[in-house]
Each structure stands twice: as structure tokens, then as C-alpha cells.
C-alpha positions in Angstrom: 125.6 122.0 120.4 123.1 119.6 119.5 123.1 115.8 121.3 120.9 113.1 119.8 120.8 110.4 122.0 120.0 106.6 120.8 119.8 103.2 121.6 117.2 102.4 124.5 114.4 100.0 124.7 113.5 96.7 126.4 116.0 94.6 128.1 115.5 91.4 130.4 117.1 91.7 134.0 120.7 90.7 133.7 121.1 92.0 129.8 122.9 94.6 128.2 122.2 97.6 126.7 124.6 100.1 124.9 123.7 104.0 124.5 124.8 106.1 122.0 124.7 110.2 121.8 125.9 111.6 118.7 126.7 115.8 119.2 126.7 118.3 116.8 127.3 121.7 116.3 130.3 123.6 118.1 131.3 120.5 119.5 135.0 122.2 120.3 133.3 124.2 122.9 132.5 120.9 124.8 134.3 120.2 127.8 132.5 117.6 130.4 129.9 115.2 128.6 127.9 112.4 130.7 124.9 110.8 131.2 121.0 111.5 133.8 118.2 109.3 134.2 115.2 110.1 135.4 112.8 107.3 136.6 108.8 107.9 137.4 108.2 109.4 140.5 111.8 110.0 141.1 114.8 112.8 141.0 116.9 113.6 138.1 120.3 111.9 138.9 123.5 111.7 137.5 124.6 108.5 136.2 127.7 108.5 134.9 130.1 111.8 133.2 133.8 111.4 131.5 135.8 114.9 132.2 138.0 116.4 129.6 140.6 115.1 130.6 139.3 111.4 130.7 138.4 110.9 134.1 135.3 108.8 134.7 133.0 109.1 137.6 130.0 106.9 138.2 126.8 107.0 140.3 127.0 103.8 143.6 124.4 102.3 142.2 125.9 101.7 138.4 129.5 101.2 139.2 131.2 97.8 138.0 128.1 97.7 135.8 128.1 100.3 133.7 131.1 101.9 131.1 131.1 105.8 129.8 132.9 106.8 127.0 133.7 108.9 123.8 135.8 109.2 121.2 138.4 111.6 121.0 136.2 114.3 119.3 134.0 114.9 121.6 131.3 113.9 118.9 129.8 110.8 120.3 129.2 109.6 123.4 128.7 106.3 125.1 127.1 104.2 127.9 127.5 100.6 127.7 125.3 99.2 130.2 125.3 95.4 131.9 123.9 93.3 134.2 120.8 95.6 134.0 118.2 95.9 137.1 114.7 97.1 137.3 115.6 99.8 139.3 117.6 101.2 136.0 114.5 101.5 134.2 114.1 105.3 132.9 114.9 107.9 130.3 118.2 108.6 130.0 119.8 111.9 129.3 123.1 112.5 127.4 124.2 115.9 129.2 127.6 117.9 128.0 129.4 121.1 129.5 130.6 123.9 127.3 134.1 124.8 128.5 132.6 128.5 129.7 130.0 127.0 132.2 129.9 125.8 135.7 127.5 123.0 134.7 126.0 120.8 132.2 124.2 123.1 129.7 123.1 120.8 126.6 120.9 118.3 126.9 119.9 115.5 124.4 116.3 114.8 124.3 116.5 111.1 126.3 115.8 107.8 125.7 114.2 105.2 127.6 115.4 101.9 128.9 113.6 99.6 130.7 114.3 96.5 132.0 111.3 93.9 132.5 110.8 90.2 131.7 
């Protein structure tokens, strides 16, 4: 599975942003897809993921802010971010989990957002 992740780039505080991550490959193999950040000086964290089944789950920090999705193939792959924050500034990750593994396994190769007037 390939993911090609798109979309980032300079935002004012209070803007919007949308992300895109389009997979290839044995995309039928994907179960879990979602979305890491990673700011300077900071951890890896988990932003946002959208199970199988649907079910959305979202970091404290994002929530009411920011929307995951997908479409129903499991070949693209969505963050639609508002009301953006400094503190969101980073490279994002689009992450997905093949069906056989305990955790994400594919990454994309980021994108960064930042958020700056």
C-alpha cells in the first residue's frame, strides 16, 4: 500500500485547511486509516483515525475542530481542518492499518501545515 498525502501549507490562525491522502496498491488489505503530526521538538501523536467500521476518534486537542474521513474504498483519505491554531503547525502523517497488524503499518510521506500570520 502506497499513501500520498496532499494539501498542506500556510494558513492564518482561525482558517481552514483540508488534507487529502490518496492510497494505492492493495488497498483491500486496509483496515484502520488516520492521521500523525509531528511538530519540532515534539512527539509523534495521533491526531485523528476512522476504523473500519466508521468509527471516528480524535486527539483533545483537535476535537470540534477537525473532521476525518474516506470514501467507501478505502482509497482516499481525509482531514478537514478549522479554526486552525499555532500549536497545529507540523507535518502531518496519513497512517493506515492492514487488516493482519496490530498497528498502523503504512505511512504516507507527510505534509506540512502551518499556521502563522
Amino acid at each position: 500500500v502506497q499513501l500520498q498525502a496532499s494539501g498542506g501549507g500556510l494558513v492564518q490562525p482561525g482558517g481552514s485547511v483540508r488534507l487529502s491522502c490518496a492510497a494505492s496498491g492493495s488497498i483491500s488489505s486496509i483496515s484502520d486509516m488516520g492521521w500523525y503530526r509531528q511538530a519540532p521538538g515534539k512527539l509523534r501523536e495521533l491526531v485523528a483515525d476512522i476504523t473500519n467500521s466508521g468509527s471516528t476518534h480524535y486527539a483533545d486537542s483537535v476535537k470540534g475542530r477537525f473532521t476525518i474521513s474516506r470514501d467507501s474504498r478505502k482509497s482516499a483519505l481525509y482531514l478537514q481542518m478549522n479554526s486552525l491554531e499555532a500549536e497545529d503547525t507540523a507535518v502531518y502523517y496519513c497512517v493506515a492499518r492492514a487488516r493482519y497488524r496490530a498497528s498502523y503499518n503504512f505511512w504516507g510521506q507527510g505534509t506540512q501545515v502551518t499556521v502563522s500570520s
